[in-house]
C-alpha positions in Angstrom: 18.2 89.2 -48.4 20.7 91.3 -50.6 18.4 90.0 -53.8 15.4 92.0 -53.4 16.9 95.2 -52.1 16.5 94.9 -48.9 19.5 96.2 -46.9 21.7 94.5 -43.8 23.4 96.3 -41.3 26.2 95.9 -39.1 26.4 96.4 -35.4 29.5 96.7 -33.9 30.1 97.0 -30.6 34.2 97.9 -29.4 34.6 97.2 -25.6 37.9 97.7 -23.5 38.2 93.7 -22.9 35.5 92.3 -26.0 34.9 92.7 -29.6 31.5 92.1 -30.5 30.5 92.4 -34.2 26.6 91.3 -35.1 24.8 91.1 -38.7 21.4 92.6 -39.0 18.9 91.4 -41.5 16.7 95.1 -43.0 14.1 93.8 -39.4 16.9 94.1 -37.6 16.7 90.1 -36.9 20.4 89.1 -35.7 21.6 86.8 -38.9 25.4 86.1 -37.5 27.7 87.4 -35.0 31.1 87.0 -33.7 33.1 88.1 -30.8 36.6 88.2 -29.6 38.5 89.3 -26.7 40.2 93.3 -27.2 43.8 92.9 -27.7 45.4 95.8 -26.8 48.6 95.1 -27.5 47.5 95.4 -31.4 47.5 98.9 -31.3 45.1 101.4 -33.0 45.9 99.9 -36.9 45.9 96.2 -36.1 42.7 96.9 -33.7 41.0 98.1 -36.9 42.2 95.5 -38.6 41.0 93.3 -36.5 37.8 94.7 -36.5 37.2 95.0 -40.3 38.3 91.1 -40.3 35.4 90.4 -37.9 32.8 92.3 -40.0 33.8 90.3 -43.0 33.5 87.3 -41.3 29.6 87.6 -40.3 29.3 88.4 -44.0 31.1 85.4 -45.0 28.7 83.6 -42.7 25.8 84.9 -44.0 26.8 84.0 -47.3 26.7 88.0 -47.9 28.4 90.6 -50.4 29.6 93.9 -48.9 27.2 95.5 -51.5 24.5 94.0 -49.4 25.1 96.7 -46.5 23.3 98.9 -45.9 25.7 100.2 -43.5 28.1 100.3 -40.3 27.4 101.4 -36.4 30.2 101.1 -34.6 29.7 102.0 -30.6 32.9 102.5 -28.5 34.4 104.6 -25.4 36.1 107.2 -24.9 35.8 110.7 -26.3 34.7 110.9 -29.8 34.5 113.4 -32.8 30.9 112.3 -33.5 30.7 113.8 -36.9 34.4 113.0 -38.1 33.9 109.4 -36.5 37.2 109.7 -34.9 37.7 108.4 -31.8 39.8 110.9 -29.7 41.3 109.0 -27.1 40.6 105.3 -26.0 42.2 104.6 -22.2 41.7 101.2 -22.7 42.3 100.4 -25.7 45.7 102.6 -26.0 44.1 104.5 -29.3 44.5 108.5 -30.1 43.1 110.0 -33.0 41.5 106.7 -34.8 39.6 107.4 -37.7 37.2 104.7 -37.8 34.3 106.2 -39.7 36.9 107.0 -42.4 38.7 103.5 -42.5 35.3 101.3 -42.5 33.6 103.9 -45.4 36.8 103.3 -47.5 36.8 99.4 -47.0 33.2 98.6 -47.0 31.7 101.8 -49.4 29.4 102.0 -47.4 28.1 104.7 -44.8 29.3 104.3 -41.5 28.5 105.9 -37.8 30.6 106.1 -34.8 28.7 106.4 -31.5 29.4 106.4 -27.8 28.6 102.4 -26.9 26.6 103.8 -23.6 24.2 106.1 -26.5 24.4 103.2 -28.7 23.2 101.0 -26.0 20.4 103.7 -24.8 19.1 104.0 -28.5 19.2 100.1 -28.7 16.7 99.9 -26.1 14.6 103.0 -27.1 14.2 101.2 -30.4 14.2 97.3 -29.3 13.9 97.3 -26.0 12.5 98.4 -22.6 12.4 102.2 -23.8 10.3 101.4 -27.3 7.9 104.3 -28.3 9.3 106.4 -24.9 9.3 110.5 -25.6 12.2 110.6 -23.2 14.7 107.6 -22.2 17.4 107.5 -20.2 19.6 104.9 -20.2 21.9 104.6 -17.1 24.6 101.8 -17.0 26.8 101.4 -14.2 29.6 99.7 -15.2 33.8 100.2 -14.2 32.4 104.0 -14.7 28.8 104.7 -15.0 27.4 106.1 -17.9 24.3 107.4 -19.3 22.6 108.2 -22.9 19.4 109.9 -23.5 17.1 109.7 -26.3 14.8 112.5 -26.5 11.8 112.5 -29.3 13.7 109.8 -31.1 16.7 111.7 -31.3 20.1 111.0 -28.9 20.9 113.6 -27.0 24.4 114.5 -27.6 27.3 117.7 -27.4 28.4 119.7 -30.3 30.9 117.3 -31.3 30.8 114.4 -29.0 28.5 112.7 -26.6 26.9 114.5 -23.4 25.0 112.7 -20.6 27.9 112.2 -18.1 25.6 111.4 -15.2 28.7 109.4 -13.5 30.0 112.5 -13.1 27.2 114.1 -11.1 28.9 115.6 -8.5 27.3 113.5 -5.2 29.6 115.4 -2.6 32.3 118.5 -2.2 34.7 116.3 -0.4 34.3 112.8 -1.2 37.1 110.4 -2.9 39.3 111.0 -5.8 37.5 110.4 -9.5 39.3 109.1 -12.2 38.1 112.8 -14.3 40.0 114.4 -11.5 37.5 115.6 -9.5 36.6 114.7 -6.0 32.9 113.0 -5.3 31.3 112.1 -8.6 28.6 109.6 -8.4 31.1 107.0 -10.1 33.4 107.5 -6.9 30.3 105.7 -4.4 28.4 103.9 -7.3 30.2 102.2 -9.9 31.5 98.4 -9.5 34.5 99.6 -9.4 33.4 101.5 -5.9 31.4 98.9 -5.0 34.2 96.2 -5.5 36.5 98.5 -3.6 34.5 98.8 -1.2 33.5 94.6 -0.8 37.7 94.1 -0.9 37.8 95.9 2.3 35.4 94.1 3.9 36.7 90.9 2.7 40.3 92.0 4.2 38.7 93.0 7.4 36.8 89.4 7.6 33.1 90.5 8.1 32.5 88.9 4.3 34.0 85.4 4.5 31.9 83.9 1.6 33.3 86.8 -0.8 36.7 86.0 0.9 36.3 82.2 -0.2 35.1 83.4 -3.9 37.8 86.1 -4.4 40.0 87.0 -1.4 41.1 90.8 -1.4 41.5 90.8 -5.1 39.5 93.5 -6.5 40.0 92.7 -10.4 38.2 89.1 -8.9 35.4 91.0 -7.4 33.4 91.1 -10.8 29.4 91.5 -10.3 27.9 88.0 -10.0 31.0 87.2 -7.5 29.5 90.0 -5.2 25.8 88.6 -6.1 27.3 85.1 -4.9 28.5 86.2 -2.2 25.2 88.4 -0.8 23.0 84.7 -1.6 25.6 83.2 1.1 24.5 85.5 3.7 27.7 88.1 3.4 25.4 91.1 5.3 28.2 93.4 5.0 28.3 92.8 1.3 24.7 93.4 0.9 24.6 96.9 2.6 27.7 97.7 0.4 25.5 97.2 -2.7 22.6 99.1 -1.5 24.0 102.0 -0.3 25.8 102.4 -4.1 21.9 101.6 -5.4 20.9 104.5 -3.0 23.4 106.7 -4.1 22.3 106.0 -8.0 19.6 106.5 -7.0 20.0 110.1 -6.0 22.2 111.0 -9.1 19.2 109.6 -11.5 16.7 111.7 -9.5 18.6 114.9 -10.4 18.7 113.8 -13.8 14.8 113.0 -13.7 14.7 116.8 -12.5 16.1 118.4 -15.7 14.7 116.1 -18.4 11.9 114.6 -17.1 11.3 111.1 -18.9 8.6 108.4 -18.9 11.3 105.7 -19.0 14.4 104.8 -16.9 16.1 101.9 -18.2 19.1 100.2 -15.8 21.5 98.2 -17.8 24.7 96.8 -17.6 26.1 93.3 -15.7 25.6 94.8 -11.9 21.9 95.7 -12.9 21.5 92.5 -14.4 23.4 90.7 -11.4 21.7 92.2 -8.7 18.4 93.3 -10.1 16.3 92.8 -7.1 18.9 95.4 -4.9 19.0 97.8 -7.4 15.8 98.2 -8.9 13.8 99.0 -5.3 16.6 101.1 -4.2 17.0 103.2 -7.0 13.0 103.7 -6.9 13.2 104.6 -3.1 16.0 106.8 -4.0 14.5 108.6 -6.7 11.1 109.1 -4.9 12.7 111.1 -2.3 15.0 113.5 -4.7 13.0 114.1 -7.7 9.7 116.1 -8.1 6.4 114.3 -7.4 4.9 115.0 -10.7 7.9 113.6 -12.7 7.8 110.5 -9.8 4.0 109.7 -10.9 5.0 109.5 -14.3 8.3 107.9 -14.8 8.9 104.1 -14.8 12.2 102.9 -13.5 12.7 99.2 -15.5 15.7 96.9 -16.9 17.5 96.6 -19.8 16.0 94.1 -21.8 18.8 93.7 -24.7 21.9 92.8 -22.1 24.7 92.7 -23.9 23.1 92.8 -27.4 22.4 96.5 -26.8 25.1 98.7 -27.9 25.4 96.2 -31.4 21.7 96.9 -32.1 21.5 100.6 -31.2 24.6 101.2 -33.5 23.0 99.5 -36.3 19.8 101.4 -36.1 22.0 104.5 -35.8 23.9 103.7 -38.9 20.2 102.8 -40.7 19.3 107.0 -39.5 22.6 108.1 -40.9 21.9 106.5 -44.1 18.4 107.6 -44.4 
């Protein structure tokens, strides 16, 4: 591969609880990968460290020089200095202030880009996935939080210095429950797993969901997504209107955003979508039919991720193949 020119690239994909670092071949064909769980007791320096060990290892694998790279994508949370590749603060993780563009381009000489992982994951799909050759995608993935990505004529939509497309944070109502931003009644508050989960725990404590009761008690950090989708294929009814009233509500914040940007493609991603896809997907399109413009209803198709968790490693590689031109 690095014989005749041809460039590899490196996806790299920084999640509060995984590491997941993928080699590229110039097709974009996944050549090796590794992943490991976040340690966040490292702190920032032996989190990069940790990092810039992984990359070399899928190069070792690969049999691979560094001078082989083409280049690094790196997607990760939190808010970001896009063009300084800083990452300004990472909940999560415990980082503030990480230069990661600057420590990857001074140990691997090679260009790198930092990205939001939800954009990442968004222009993964536009170019791989279930958004390829779209004029406008958005990407939704409802997650602990929800977040969204757009890709508009090939391009990511994005702030002047950091990422935009906060639709978790569409407010859904003046007085509902406290979001973790701060503000009262953003969609994450009603639609996120986290909601959801809250939402199942209750029901669990109040015994109208004894199969989720059996699979997780009250314990909400139990309560991950294919636990609820368990627990809805036992006949927990409760549990079931619980997940469709959150799809409804998604629903309604996506049909806003269908107002202002009007794409041909919706893509749902993320391990409740994937979980639960035959709740969501209808209930969302209901949703959506009744709070967005007819026109932009007729012309926009609501569909899955197709990458799963391969997303935000490819999208950041193909971003890091546009930063290098």
């Amino acid at each position: 591969m690095g014989d005749n020119g041809r460039k590899n690239w490196i996806g790299f994909d920084l999640g509060g609880t995984k590491m997941f670092c993928v080699l590229f071949d110039h097709k974009f064909n996944p050549v090796a990968n590794l992943r490991k769980k976040t340690k966040n007791e490292d702190g920032a320096s032996g989190g990069v460290d940790r990092m810039v060990d992984m990359v070399e290892a899928v190069l070792d694998e690969a049999h691979l020089d560094r001078k082989d790279l083409g280049g690094i994508g790196i997607g990760c949370p939190g808010p970001l200095d896009l063009d300084r590749g800083v990452v300004l603060e990472a909940p999560n993780l415990g980082w503030k202030n990480v230069a990661l563009k600057e420590s990857f381009e001074k140990k691997f000489k090679v260009p790198v880009s930092v990205a939001n992982d939800v954009d990442a994951g968004t222009f993964g799909e536009y170019r791989f996935g279930a958004g390829q050759k779209a004029r406008c995608v958005l990407g939704v993935f409802p997650g602990t939080g929800i977040g969204g990505g757009c890709v508009y004529e090939g391009h990511l939509l994005r702030g002047k210095t950091g990422s935009c497309m906060e639709i978790g944070h569409i407010s859904i109502s003046q007085s509902g429950r406290l979001c973790g931003c701060g503000r009262r009644g953003c969609l994450e508050t009603v639609a996120s797993r986290l909601a959801i989960a809250a939402e199942c725990a209750m029901a669990a404590y109040r015994g109208e969901a004894p199969a989720l009761f059996k699979l997780a008690g009250t314990d909400l950090a139990k309560m991950r997504s294919g636990v609820i989708a368990e627990s809805i294929r036992a006949g927990d009814k409760v549990i079931e209107r619980i997940v469709r009233q959150a799809a409804k509500q998604l629903g309604i914040g996506i049909g806003n955003a269908i107002n202002i940007l009007a794409p041909d493609v919706v893509v749902l991603g993320g391990g409740l979508i994937e979980a639960m896809k035959d709740i969501f997907l209808p209930e969302v399109r209901a949703a959506v039919e009744k709070r967005a413009m007819a026109s932009f209803v007729k012309s926009v198709s609501i569909v899955p991720a197709k990458l799963d968790d391969m997303a935000t490693a490819m999208g950041a590689a193909a971003l890091a193949e546009e930063a290098a031109g």
